[in-house]
C-alpha positions in Angstrom: -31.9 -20.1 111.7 -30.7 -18.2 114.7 -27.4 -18.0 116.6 -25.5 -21.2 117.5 -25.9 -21.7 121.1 -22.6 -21.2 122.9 -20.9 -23.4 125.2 -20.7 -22.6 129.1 -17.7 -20.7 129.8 -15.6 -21.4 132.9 -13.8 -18.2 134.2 -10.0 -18.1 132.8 -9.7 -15.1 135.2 -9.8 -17.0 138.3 -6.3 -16.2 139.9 -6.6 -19.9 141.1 -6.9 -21.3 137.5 -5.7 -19.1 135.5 -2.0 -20.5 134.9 -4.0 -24.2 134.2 -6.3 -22.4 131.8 -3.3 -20.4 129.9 -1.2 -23.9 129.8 -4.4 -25.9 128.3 -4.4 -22.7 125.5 -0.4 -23.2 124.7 -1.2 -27.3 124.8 -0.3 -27.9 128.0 -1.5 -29.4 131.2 -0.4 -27.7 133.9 -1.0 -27.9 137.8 -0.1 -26.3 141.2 3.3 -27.1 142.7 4.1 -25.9 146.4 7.6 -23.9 146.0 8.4 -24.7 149.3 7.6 -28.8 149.7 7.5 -29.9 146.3 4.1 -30.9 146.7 2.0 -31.3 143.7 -2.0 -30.5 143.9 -4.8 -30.3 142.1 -7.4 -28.3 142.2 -5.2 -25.5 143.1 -5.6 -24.0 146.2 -4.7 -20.9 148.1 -2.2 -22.9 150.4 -0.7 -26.3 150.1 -2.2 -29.4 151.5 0.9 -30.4 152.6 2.5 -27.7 154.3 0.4 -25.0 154.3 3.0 -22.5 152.3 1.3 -20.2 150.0 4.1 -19.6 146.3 3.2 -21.6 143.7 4.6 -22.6 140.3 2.9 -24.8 137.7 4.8 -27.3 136.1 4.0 -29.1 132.8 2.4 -32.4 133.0 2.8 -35.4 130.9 -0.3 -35.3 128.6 -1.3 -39.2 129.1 -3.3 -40.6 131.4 -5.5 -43.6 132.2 -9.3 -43.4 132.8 -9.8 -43.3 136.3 -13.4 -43.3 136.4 -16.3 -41.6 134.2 -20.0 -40.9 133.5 -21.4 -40.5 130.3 -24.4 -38.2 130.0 -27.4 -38.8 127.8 -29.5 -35.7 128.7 -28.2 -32.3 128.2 -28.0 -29.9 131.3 -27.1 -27.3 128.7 -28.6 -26.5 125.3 -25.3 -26.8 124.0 -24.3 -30.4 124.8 -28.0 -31.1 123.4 -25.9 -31.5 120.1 -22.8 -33.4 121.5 -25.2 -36.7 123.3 -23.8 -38.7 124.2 -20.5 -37.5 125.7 -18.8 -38.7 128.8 -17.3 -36.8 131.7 -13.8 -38.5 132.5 -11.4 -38.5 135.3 -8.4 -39.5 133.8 -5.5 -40.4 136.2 -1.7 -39.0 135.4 1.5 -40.8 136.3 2.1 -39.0 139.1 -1.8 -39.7 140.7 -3.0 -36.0 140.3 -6.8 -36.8 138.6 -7.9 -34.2 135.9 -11.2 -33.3 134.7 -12.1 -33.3 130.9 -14.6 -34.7 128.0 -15.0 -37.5 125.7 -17.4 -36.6 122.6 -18.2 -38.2 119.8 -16.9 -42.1 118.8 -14.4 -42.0 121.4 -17.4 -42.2 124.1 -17.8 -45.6 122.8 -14.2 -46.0 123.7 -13.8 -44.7 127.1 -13.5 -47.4 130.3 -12.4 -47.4 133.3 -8.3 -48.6 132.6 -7.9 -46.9 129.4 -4.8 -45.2 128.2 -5.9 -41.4 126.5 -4.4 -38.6 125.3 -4.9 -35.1 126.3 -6.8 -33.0 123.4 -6.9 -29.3 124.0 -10.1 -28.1 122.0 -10.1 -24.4 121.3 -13.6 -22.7 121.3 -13.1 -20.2 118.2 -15.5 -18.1 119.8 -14.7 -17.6 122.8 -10.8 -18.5 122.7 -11.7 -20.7 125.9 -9.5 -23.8 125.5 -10.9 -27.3 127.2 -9.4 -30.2 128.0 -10.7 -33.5 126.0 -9.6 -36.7 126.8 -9.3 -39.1 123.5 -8.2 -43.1 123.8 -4.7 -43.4 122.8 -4.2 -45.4 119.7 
């Protein structure tokens, strides 16, 4: 049997994701906050979409959220997910209206409709020491 095939990678070095990717590895979810207006955003950008200023901080976010919208895949685009069909991409909608972007796998696919309260997962790849973002129906 040969090596397990790895999952895709994003890049945690991206100065633009970088604090989210470092808050989703200490359990958090964390976004872009304009230090001038207030104004939260995500995906981060270099400058706000309010007023254009250009310090950020990134707040913690309350990890609940209610499915917004999602797709759930039965092909793989990647030999990796061959061995997680079906799973479902989910946009899951905080309090606040910000939308983030994370999985379903598993029994909780199933689960997952548009309406639905989940719960933020954080799932640590041991391998890489990646942490993504899994969203899981509240119970």
């Amino acid at each position: 049997m040969g090596n397990p095939v790895q999952r895709p990678q994003p890049d945690i070095e991206d100065p633009l994701y970088q604090a989210h990717f470092q808050g989703l590895k200490e359990q958090q979810l964390r976004v872009q906050q304009c230090d001038a207006c207030g104004q939260l955003q995500w995906p981060p950008r270099d400058l706000c979409k309010q007023c254009h200023g250009d310090r950020f901080h990134w707040p913690v976010m309350p990890d609940q959220a209610v499915v917004y919208t999602y797709s759930v895949v039965y092909r793989a685009p990647h030999p990796w997910f061959k061995e997680h069909l079906p799973y479902a991409i989910v946009v899951a909608e905080l309090e606040n209206g910000l939308r983030l972007l994370g999985n379903a796998f598993g029994a909780d696919v199933e689960k997952i409709q548009c309406g639905v309260r989940v719960k933020a997962h954080f799932q640590h790849d041991e391998d890489s020491g990646v942490c993504f973002l899994r969203w899981v129906p509240k119970q």
